[in-house]
N, C-alpha and C positions, 0 to 999 in steps of 0.2 A: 281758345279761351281769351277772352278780354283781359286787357288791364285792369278796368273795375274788376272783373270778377276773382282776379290773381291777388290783385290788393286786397282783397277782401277774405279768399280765403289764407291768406297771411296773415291775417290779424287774427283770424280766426282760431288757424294753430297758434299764434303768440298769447293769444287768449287764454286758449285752454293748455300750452305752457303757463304761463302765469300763473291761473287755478293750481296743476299740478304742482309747481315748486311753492306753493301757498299750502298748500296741505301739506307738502314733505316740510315746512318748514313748523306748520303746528304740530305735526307728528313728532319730529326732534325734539323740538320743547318740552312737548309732554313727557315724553322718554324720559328731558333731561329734570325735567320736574320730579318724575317719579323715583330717577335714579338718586334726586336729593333726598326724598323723602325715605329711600329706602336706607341711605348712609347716617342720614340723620337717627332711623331707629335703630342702627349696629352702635351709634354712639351713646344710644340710651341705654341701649342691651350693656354692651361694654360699661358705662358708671355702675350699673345695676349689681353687672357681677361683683366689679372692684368693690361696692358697699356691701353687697351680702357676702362677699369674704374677708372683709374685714369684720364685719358681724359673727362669720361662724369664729374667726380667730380669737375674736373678746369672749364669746360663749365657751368655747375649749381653754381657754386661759380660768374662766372663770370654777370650771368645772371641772379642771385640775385641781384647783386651790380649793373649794369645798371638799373634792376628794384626800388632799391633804390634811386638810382642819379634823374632817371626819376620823382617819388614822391618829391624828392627835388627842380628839376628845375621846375614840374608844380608847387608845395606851391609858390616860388620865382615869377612865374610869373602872381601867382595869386595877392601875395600882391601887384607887381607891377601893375596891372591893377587896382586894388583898390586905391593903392595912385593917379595911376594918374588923375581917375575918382574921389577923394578928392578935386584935384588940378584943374581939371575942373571946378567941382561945383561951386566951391570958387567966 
C-alpha cells in the first residue's frame, strides 16, 4: 500500500471518527436537553402540588368553620324555638 493511499485512508477513519463523536456529542446534548426539560416539569409538578395543598388546607379550614357556624346557628335556633314555644304556652 502506498503512502498516499495510507494518508488517505487515515483521514478517512479520522473522518468518520470526527462524524462519530459529532453525533455522540449532539446525542448528549439532546439527552441533556431533555433531562432539563424533564427537571424542569418535576419542578412545576412539585409548585403545583405545594399550591394545591395549600388550596385543599384553606378549603378544610374553611369548611370546618361553616361546619362550626352551622352547629351554632342550629343551637340558636333551637333555643329560639323553645323560647317561643315557652311564650306560647304561657
Amino acid at each position: 500500500m502506498s503512502a498516499e493511499k495510507t494518508v488517505q485512508s487515515a483521514l478517512t477513519e479520522l473522518n468518520a471518527a470526527i462524524t462519530n463523536l459529532e453525533n455522540a456529542i449532539d446525542m448528549r446534548i439532546e439527552r441533556q436537553r431533555e433531562t432539563g426539560e424533564i427537571d424542569n416539569e418535576v419542578k412545576r409538578v412539585h409548585i403545583d402540588r405545594a399550591r394545591l395543598a395549600q388550596e385543599l388546607d384553606q378549603a378544610e379550614f374553611r369548611a370546618n368553620r361553616l361546619e362550626e357556624v352551622n352547629r351554632e346557628v342550629s343551637r340558636r335556633l333551637v333555643t329560639a324555638m323553645e323560647t317561643i314555644r315557652a311564650v306560647l304556652d304561657r
